[in-house]
N, C-alpha and C positions, 0 to 999 in steps of 0.2 A: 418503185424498182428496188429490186433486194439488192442491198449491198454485197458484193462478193467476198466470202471468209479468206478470212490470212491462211496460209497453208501452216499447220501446226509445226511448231520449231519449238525443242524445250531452249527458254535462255531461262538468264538470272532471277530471282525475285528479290531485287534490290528496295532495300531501307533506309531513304537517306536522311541524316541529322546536321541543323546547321546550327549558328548561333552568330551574334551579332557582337562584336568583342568593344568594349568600352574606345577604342579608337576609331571605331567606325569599320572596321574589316571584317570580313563575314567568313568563317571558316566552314566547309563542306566537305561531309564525309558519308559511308556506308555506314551502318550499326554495328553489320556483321563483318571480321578480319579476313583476309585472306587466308588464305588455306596453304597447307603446307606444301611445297615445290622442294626439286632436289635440289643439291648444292650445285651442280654444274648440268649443262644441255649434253655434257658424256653419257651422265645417267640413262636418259633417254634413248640413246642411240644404243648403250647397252641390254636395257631392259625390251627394246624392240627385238634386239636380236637373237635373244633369248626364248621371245613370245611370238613373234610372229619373223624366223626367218626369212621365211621364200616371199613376203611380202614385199611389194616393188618400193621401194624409198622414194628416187626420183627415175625421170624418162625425161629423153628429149633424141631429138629425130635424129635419124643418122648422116652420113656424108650426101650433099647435094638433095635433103631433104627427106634422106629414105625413111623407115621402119622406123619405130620408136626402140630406142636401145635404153635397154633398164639395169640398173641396179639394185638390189633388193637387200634390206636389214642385215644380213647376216654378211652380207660381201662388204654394207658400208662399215661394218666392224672393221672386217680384217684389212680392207684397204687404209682405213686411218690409224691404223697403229702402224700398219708399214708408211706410210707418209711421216708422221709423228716419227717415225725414228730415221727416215732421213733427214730430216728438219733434225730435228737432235744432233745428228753426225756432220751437221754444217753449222754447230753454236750456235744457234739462232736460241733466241732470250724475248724477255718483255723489251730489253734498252736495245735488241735485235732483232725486231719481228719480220714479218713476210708480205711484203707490198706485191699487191695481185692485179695488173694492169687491163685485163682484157674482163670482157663482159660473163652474162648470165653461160655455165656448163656444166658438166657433171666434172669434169676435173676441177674448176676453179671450186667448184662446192666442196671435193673431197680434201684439194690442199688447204682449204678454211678449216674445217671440221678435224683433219688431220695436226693443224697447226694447235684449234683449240685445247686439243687430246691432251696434248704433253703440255699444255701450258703457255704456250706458244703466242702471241697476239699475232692477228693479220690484219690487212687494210685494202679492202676492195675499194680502188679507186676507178672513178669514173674515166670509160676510154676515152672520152671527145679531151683531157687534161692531155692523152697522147698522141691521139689521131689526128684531133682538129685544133690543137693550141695549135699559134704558132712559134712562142718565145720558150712553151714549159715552164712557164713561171708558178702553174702552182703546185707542178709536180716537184719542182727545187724547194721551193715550202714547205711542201706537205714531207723531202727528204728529210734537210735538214731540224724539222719539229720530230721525227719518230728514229732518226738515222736506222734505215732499213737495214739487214742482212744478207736480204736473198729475194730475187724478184721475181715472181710468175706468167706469163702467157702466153694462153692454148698456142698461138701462133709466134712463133720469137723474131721472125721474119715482118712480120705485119708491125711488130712494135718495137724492130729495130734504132727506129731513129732515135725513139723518146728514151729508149734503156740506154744507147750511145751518149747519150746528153744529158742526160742524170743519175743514171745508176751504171756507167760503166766500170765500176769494181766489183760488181756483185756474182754472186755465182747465179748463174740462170736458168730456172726452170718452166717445161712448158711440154708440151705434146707434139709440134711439130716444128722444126726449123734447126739450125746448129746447134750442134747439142744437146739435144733436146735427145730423152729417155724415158718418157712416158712406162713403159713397160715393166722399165729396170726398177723404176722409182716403187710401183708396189709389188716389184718383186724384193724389195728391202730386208733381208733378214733384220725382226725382231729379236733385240736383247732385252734384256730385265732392266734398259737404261726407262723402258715404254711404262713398263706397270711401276717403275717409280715416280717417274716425273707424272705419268697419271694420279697418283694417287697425293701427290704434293699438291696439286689444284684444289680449290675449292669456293666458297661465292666469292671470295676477294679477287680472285686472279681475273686478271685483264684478258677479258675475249680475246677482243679484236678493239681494231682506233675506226670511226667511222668519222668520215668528216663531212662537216656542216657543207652548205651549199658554196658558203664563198663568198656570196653578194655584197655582205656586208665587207671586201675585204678578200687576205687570202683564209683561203679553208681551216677551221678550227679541226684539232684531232681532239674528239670528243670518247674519254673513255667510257669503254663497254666491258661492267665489269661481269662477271658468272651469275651473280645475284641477278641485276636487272635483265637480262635475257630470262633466269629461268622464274621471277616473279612474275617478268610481263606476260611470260606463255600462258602461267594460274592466272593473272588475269583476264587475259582473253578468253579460256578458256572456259571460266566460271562462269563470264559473262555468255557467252555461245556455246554453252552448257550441251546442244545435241552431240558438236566435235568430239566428248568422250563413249559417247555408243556410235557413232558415225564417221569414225577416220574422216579426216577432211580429202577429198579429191580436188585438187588444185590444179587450173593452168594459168602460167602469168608468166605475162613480160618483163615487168618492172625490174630495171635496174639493181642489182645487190648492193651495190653501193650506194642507195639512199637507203634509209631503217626500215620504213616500211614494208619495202621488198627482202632489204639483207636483212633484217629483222625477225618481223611479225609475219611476215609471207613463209618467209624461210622455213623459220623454227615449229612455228605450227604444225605442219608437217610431222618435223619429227617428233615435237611434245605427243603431239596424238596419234603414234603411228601411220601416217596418213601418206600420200604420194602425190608426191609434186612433178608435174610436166610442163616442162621448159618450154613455153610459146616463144618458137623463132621469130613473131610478131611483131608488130609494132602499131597505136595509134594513128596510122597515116596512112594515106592511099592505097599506096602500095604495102606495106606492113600489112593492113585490116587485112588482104587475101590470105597471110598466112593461116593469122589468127580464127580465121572464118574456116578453113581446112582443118583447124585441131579442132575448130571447135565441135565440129562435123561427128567426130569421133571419141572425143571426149567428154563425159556428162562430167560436169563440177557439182557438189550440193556448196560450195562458196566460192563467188568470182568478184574478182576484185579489178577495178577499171580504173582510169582518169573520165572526165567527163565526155573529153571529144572521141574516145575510144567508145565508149556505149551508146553514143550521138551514131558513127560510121556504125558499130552491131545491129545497132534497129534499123537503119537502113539498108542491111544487108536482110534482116529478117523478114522486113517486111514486103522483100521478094523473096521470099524464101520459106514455107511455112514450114517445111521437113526442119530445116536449119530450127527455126523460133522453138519448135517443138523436142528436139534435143537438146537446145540449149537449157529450157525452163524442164526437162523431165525430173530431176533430182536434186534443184535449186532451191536452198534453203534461204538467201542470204543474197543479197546485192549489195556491195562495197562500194562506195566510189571515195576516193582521197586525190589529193594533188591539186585540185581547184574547187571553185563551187559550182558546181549543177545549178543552170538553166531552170526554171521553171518546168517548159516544154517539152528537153528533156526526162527530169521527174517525171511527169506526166504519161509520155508516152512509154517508159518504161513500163510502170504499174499498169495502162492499158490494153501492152504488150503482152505483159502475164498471164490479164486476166483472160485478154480474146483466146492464148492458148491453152490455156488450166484451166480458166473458170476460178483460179483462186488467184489472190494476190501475195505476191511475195515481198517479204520485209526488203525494204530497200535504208540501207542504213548509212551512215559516216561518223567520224570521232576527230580527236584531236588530238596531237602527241607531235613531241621532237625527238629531233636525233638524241637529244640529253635523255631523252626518257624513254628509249630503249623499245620504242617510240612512244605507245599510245597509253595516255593516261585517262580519258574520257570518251565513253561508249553511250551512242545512241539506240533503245532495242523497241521502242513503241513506233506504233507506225504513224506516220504523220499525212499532212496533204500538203507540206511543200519542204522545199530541200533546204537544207542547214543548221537543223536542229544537232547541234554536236553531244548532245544527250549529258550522262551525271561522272561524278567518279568513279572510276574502278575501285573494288575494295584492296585494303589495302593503303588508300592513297589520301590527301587531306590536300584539298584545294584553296588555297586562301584568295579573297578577291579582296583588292586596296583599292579607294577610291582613287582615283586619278582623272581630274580635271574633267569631273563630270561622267568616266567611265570606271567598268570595274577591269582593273590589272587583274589577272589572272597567273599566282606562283601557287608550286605546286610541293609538295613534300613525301618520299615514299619508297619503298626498296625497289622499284625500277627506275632512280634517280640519279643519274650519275655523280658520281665522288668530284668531279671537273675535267679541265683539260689537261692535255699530257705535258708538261714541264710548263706549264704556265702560272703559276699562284694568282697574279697579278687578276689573268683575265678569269680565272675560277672565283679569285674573291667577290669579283664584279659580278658573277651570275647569279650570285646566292643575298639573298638578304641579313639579315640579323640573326632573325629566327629560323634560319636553314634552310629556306624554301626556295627554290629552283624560279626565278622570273625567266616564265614563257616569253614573256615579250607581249603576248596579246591580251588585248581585250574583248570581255564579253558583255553578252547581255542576256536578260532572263527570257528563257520563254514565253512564261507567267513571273510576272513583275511580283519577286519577292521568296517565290517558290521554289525552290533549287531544286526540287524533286522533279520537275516536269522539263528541265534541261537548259541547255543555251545556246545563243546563239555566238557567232564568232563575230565580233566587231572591231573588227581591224588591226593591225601592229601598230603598238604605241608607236614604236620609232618613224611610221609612215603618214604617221596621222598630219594635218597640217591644219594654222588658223586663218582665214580669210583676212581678207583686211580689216572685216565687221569687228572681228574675233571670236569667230563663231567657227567651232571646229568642224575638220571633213574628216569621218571617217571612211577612208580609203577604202580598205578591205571589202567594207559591204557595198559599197558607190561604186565599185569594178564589177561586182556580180551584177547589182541591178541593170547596169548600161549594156553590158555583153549581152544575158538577157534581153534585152530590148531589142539588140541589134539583131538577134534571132541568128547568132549562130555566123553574121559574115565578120566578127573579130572573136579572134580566141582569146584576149585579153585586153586591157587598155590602161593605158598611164595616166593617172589623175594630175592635175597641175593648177597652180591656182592660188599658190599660197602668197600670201599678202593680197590678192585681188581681190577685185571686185566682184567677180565671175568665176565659176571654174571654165576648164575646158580639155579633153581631153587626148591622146595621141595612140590612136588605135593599133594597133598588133593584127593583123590581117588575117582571115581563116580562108586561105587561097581557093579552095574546090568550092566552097560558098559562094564567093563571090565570081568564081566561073559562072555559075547556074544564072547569076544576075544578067550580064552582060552575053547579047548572043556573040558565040565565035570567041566565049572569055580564055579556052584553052590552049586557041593559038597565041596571044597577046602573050608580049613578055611582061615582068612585074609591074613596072615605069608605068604602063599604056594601060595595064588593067585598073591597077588602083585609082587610075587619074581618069576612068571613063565619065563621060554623064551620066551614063545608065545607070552604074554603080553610086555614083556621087547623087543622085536623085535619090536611092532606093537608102539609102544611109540618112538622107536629110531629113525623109517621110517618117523613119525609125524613130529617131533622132527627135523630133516633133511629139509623134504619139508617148514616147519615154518622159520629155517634160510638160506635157496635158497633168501627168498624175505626179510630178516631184512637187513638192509644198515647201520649200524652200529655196535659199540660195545654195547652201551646204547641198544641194542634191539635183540642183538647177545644172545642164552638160548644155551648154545652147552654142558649143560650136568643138571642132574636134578636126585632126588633121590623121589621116591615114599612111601609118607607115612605110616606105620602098623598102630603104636600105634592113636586112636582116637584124635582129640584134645579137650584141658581141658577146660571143661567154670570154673573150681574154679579156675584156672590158669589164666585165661579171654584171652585165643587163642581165643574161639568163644563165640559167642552168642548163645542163646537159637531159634535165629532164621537163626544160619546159618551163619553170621558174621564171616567172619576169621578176627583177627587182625595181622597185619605182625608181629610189631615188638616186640608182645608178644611169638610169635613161633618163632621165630628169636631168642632172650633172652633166651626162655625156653629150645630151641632144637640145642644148639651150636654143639654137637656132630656129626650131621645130616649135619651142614653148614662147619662142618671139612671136614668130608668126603669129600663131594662136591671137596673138593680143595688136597684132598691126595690120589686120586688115589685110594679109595676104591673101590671093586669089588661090592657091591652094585650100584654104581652111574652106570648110561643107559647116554651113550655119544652117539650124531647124529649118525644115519647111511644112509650114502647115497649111492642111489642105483648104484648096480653093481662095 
């Protein structure tokens, strides 16, 4: 059988050089430098507006779901210099910037970009900090680390309570509620205050503050300086090399307030003249109909996903063949970030491509933090299973340190952040001797030895644990394999085990999955579904065939208890976007990691067949 051709995509032709340094650390790099980038992401929005006015920037639907309402290069000029000098006329500074509470819009976008303009740093924070805390604790944190000036959002009504309880001195901006002048604000007569403060910027000034997840803790405000935004674009860019004869066509959900969406999603766009359209979407049930309705309409040539979002796509597609066939017409590129890709799903993605193209489409992932503006390493060959996080971008120098049998992964490079904002203490702690950024993770080689050929992601040092043998668990990749197994009815799982004799695990539930198991699972409330037999048999079976093929105890799961209760983001178990943190459910939910080990009737041990 002919294998089916990749669909031509120009990327990079990366060089990479290692060497093995007399301590034993292996530093990894490109041959070739990065390429020159402006001093600030203004440039770009200037030089668009210039080249291609009437080109749409972004879209996103209008009231109650209508029409796509666009803005185009030339209006996001003249809108961000009327923003930038209201922001101006209300003193707002870097030790004053502009905290943005509400989610993905074309206003929240323009007061960002506007703030950037003149100098301005902003902080798109996560809405579930104001919608769904319930004490505000780390909206008072994230206050008092940046002391804001001025607050933003669309709705000033909907975020009433949180701006009441933390930011009630601040002047308040937004598009509809008290006060609120949407209108007025880009009707703003520009002074000559705009092209100063514009032209005082440059790679040193501070974006924007993006803050870390949390988990560990309350939220780090991680500076975003001008450099690393407009290096990371040249590296992206170099690296997906078509993006400069291809404007990128973009639709996405993801939250701005993590990097990779307020980031690399963002900025791409305008690095490369390109148009980004705001999916009202969401990875869920009900979300995937929106997302399935742009998708309807919008050909992407790069779409970027979480895994259980392109899990719900193929099952839309594949009732759907019109749908499958506009999605893949113009698709260069398949992202996924935010978790690790299923087997399965890999699989049926590229299946997917092929039944409708007859060609296969690069299906890629990398690796990057919020310190790094995000992504520092790119995967562009095509593989036959998911997690190859691929090489460095250029530009960048990878060092890996041996660590207890693994390689630490820090990183060193102008999309690197300077640290945190008024913190020395904790920036000292993120940096090593020789300047280099610890990720936090560890990896491992594709090809044992070969850096060129990529790596894999093996786990956060901080999560790793030793048995009681002493024989370590690497978490990170022992959560993908299990999920995996379980084929889809947990979207995550908490490893536990440490000092034990055994692991065992505490699964995170993937609700509409485990519907399908159980008949009549959709009327059951949570309590009654996850405690079925049906389901408790269909997890045990899983559960069995997953340790037939584990060869040790480090990778042995021979018993696991199933989630009810949600997890807490004020607790910081998860993110707002999904994020499980282990060793806060671990800490939070001792009772759960009891069980596991005392023979409660709740715990589902292997069962293998016959």
């Amino acid at each position: 059988m002919t294998k089916p051709r990749l669909r031509p995509v120009t990327l990079w032709n990366a060089e990479i050089l290692w060497e093995t340094r007399p301590d034993g650390a292996m530093e990894v790099r490109q041959a070739a430098p990065l390429g020159d980038h402006p001093a600030t992401m203004s440039e770009r929005i200037e030089h668009w507006a210039r080249e291609r006015p009437e080109t749409t920037w972004m879209a996103e639907r209008g009231p109650g779901g209508g029409d796509w309402q666009r803005v185009s290069y030339a209006e996001l000029l003249a809108d961000v210099r009327a923003i930038g000098q209201a922001l101006l006329d209300l003193d707002l500074s870097v030790d004053r910037p502009l905290v943005i509470l509400s989610g993905n819009s074309i206003p929240h976008a323009l007061v960002a970009l506007g703030a950037q303009y003149v100098g301005i740093p902003s902080a798109a924070l996560a809405p579930a900090y104001s919608l769904l805390s319930k004490d505000h604790g780390k909206l008072k944190s994230i206050r008092d680390q940046i002391t804001p000036g001025a607050v933003f959002a669309d709705d000033l009504d909907n975020f009433a309570s949180a701006i009441d309880a933390v930011f009630a001195d601040l002047p308040r901006l937004g598009v509809s509620g008290p006060g609120a002048d949407w209108p007025g604000l880009l009707a703003t007569p520009v002074t000559g205050a705009v092209a100063a403060a514009r032209a005082a910027t440059g790679p040193d000034t501070v974006a924007k503050f993006m803050f870390t997840s949390g988990t560990t803790g309350n939220p780090k405000a991680v500076i975003q300086t001008q450099r690393m935004l407009t290096a990371n674009m040249e590296q992206v860019t170099d690296c997906y090399a078509y993006l400069r004869d291809e404007p990128p066509v973009i639709l996405d959900w993801a939250p701005w307030n993590h990097v990779a969406a307020g980031n690399l999603i963002f900025n791409v766009a305008i690095y490369n003249g390109g148009t980004f359209h705001i999916d009202g979407g969401r990875p869920t049930p009900d979300g995937m109909k929106e997302t399935i309705r742009n998708l309807r309409e919008i050909a992407t040539n790069w779409y970027w996903n979480v895994p259980a979002g392109f899990d719900m796509l193929l099952e839309a597609m594949a009732a759907d063949r019109a749908l499958a066939a506009h999605f893949f017409r113009d698709l260069k590129i398949m992202y996924y970030a935010g978790a690790a890709m299923a087997q399965h799903t890999w699989d049926a993605l590229k299946q997917a491509a092929i039944d409708t193209t007859g060609e296969e489409i690069l299906l890629a992932t990398g690796l990057g933090a919020t310190e790094t503006a995000p992504f520092a390493l790119f995967q562009t060959e095509p593989q036959a299973s998911p997690g190859n996080i691929g090489i460095p971008a250029k530009g960048l120098t990878l060092k890996l340190v041996p660590n207890d049998g693994k390689w630490e992964a820090r990183i060193k490079g102008p999309n690197v952040t300077p640290g945190y904002w008024r913190d020395e203490k904790l920036t000292a702690e993120a940096f090593d001797e020789e300047g280099y950024y610890k990720l936090g993770d560890a990896l491992r080689f594709a090809v044992e030895g070969d850096p060129s050929k990529g790596f894999f992601f093996d786990g956060r040092v901080a999560e790793n644990f030793k048995m009681s043998t002493g024989t370590w668990v690497a978490v990170g990749a022992l959560r993908a394999k299990l999920t995996d197994a379980l084929g889809g009815l947990a979207r995550d799982a908490v490893i536990v085990g440490e000092g034990e004799d055994h692991l065992g695990a505490l699964l995170v539930p993937f609700r509409p999955a485990c519907e399908r198991v159980v008949p009549g699972g959709e009327a059951m409330d949570d309590a009654t579904l996850f405690a079925h037999p049906d389901l408790r048999a269909e997890i045990a079976q899983r559960l069995a065939a997953y340790n037939a093929t584990a060869t040790g105890s480090s990778l042995r799961i021979p018993r696991v208890i199933v989630m009810v209760e949600p997890l807490d983001l004020d607790r910081g178990e998860v993110t707002d976007k999904g994020s499980v943190n282990q060793r806060a459910v671990r800490s939070h939910r001792p009772h759960l990691v009891a069980m596991l080990y005392a023979g409660d009737p709740r715990v589902i041990r292997e069962q293998r067949p016959g």
